[in-house]
NULO-789619 format. One record per residue (C-alpha): residue in three letters; x, y, z; residue number from 1. Coordinates in steps of 0.02 Angstrom, whole numbers, padded with zeros to 5 digits. Layout:
@residu->ALA&X->X&Y->Y&Z->Z&num->NUM
...
REM end
This chain:
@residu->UNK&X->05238&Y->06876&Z->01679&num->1
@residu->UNK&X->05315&Y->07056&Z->01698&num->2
@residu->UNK&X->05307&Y->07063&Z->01507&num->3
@residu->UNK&X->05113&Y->07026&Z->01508&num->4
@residu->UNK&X->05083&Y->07170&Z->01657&num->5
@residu->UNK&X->05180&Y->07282&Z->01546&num->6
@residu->UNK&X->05094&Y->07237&Z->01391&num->7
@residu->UNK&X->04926&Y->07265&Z->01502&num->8
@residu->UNK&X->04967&Y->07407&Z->01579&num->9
@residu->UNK&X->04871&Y->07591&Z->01585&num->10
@residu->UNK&X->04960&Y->07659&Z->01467&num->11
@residu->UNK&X->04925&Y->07545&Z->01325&num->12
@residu->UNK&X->04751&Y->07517&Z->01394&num->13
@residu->UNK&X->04734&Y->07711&Z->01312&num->14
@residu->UNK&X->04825&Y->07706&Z->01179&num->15
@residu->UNK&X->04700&Y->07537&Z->01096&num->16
@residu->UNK&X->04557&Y->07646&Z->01147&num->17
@residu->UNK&X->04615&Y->07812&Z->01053&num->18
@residu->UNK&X->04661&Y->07666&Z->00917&num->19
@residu->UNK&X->04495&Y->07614&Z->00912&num->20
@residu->UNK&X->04414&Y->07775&Z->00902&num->21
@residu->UNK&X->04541&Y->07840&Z->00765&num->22
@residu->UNK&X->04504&Y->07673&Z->00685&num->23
@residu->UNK&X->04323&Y->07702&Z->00691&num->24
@residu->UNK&X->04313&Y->07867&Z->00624&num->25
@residu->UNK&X->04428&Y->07813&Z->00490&num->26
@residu->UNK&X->04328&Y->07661&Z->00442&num->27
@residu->UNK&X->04168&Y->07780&Z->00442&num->28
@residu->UNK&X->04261&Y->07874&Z->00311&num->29
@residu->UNK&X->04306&Y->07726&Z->00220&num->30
@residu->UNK&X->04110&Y->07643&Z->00217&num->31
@residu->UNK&X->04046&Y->07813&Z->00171&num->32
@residu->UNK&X->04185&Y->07849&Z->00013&num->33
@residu->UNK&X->04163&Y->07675&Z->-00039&num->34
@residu->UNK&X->03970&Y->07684&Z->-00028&num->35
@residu->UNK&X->03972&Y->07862&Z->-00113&num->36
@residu->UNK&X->04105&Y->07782&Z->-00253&num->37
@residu->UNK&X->04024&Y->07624&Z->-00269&num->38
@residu->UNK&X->03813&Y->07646&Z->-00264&num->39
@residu->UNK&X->03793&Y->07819&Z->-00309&num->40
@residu->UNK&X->03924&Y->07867&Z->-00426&num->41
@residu->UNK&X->03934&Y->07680&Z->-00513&num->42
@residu->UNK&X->04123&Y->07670&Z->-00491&num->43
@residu->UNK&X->04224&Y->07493&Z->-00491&num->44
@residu->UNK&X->04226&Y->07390&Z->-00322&num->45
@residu->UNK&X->04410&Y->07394&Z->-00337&num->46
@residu->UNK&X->04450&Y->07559&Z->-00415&num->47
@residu->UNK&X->04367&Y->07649&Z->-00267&num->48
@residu->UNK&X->04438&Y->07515&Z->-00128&num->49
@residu->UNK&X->04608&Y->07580&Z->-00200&num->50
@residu->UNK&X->04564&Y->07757&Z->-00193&num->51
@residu->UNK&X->04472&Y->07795&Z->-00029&num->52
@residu->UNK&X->04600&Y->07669&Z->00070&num->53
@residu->UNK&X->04749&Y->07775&Z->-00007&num->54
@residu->UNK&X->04671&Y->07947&Z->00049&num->55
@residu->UNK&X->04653&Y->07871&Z->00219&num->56
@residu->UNK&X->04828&Y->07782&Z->00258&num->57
@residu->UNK&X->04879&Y->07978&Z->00217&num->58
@residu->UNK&X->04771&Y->08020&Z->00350&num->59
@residu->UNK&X->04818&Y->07925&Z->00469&num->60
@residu->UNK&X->04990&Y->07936&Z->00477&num->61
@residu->UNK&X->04963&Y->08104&Z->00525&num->62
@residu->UNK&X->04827&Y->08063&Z->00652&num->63
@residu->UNK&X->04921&Y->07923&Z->00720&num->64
@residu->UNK&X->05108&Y->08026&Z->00718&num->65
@residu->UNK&X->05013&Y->08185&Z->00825&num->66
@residu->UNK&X->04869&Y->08116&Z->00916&num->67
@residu->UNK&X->04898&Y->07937&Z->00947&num->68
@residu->UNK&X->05086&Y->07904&Z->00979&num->69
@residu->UNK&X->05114&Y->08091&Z->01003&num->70
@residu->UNK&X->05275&Y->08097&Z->00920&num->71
@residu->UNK&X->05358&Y->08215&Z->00771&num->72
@residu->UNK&X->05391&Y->08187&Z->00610&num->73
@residu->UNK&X->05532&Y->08121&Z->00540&num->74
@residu->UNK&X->05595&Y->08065&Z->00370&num->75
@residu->UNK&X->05599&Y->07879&Z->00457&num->76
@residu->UNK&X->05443&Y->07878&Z->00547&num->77
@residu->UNK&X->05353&Y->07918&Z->00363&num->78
@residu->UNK&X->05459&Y->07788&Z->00276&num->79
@residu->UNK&X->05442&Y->07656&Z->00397&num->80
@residu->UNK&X->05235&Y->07701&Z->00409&num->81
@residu->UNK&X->05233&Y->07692&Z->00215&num->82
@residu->UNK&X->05336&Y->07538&Z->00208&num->83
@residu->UNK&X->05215&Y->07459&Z->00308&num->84
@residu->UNK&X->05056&Y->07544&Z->00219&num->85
@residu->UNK&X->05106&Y->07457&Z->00059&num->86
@residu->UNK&X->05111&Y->07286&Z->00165&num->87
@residu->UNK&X->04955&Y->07322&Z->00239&num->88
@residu->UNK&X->04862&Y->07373&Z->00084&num->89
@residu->UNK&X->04926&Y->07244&Z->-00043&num->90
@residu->UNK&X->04864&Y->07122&Z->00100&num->91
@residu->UNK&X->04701&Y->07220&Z->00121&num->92
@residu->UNK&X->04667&Y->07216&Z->-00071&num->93
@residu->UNK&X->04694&Y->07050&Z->-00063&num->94
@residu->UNK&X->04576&Y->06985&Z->00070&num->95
@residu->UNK&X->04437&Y->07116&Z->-00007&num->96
@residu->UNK&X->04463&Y->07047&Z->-00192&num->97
@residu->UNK&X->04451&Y->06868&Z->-00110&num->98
@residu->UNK&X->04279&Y->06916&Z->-00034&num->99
@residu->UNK&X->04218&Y->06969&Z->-00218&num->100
@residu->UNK&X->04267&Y->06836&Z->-00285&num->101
@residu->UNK&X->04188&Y->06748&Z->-00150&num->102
@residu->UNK&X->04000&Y->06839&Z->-00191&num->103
@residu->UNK&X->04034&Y->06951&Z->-00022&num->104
@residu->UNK&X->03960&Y->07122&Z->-00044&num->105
@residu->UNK&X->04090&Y->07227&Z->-00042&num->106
@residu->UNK&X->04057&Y->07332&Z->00119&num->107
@residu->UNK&X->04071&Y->07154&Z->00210&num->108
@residu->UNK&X->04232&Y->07093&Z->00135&num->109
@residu->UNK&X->04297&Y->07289&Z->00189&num->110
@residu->UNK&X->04237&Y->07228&Z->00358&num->111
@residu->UNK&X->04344&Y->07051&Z->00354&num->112
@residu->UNK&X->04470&Y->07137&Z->00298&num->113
@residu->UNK&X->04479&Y->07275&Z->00443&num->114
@residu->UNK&X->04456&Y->07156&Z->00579&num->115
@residu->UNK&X->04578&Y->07026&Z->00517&num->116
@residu->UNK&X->04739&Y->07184&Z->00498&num->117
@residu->UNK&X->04660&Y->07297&Z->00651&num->118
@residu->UNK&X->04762&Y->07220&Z->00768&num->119
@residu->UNK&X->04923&Y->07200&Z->00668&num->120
@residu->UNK&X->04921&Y->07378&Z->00618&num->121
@residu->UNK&X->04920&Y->07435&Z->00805&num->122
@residu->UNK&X->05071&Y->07312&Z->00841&num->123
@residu->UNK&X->05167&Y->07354&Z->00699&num->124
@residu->UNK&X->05130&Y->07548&Z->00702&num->125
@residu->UNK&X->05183&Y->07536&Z->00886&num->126
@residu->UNK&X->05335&Y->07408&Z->00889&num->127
@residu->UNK&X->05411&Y->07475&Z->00710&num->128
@residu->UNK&X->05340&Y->07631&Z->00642&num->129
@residu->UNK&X->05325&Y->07755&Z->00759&num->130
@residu->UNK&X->05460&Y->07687&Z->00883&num->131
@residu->UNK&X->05572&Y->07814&Z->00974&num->132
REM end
């Protein structure tokens, strides 16, 4: 019970809100580079999933690192975030491919693929990657 309360407490109340606004903002970025790529310039589904996702995981490791955990850098913070960047986008690529193939326009199988990982970003970024 005293793990729960902790889990629930102030603290962490803020931090998933500055998540979720980082998060948002990001994922604005993300619709509008993939929508750019995608419908205006003609580019590949896939080709600019790869692209705008990889500018953005750059971003926000620096985002998260000063605004959200409010830490420094350190060689092991940035392996340990890119370590879990690949994870995250090899899954993400997945579950958006499997929407394609599926017939989901792409924005939506973006979408399925955000809220599925949200949450297990947060925790891992939090329990492993930008640990004290």
């Amino acid at each position: 019970m005293l793990k729960i309360k902790k889990i629930l407490n102030l603290e962490n109340k803020k931090l998933f809100i500055r998540y979720i606004l980082i998060s948002l903002f990001s994922y604005s970025v993300v619709f509008l580079g993939l929508f750019l790529l995608v419908d205006i310039l003609n580019w590949s589904e896939t080709i600019s999933f790869l692209i705008v996702y990889g500018f953005t995981y750059v971003y926000l490791y620096l985002v998260q690192l000063k605004f959200l955990f409010k830490t420094k850098h350190n060689i092991s913070k940035l392996l340990r975030f890119y370590f879990s960047v690949l994870c995250f986008y090899l899954i993400a690529n997945l579950l958006f491919n499997l929407g394609l193939k599926l017939n989901i326009h792409y924005l939506v199988s973006s979408i399925f693929s955000i809220v599925i990982l949200m949450p297990f970003r947060l925790i891992v970024s939090k329990l492993f990657v930008f640990k004290n």
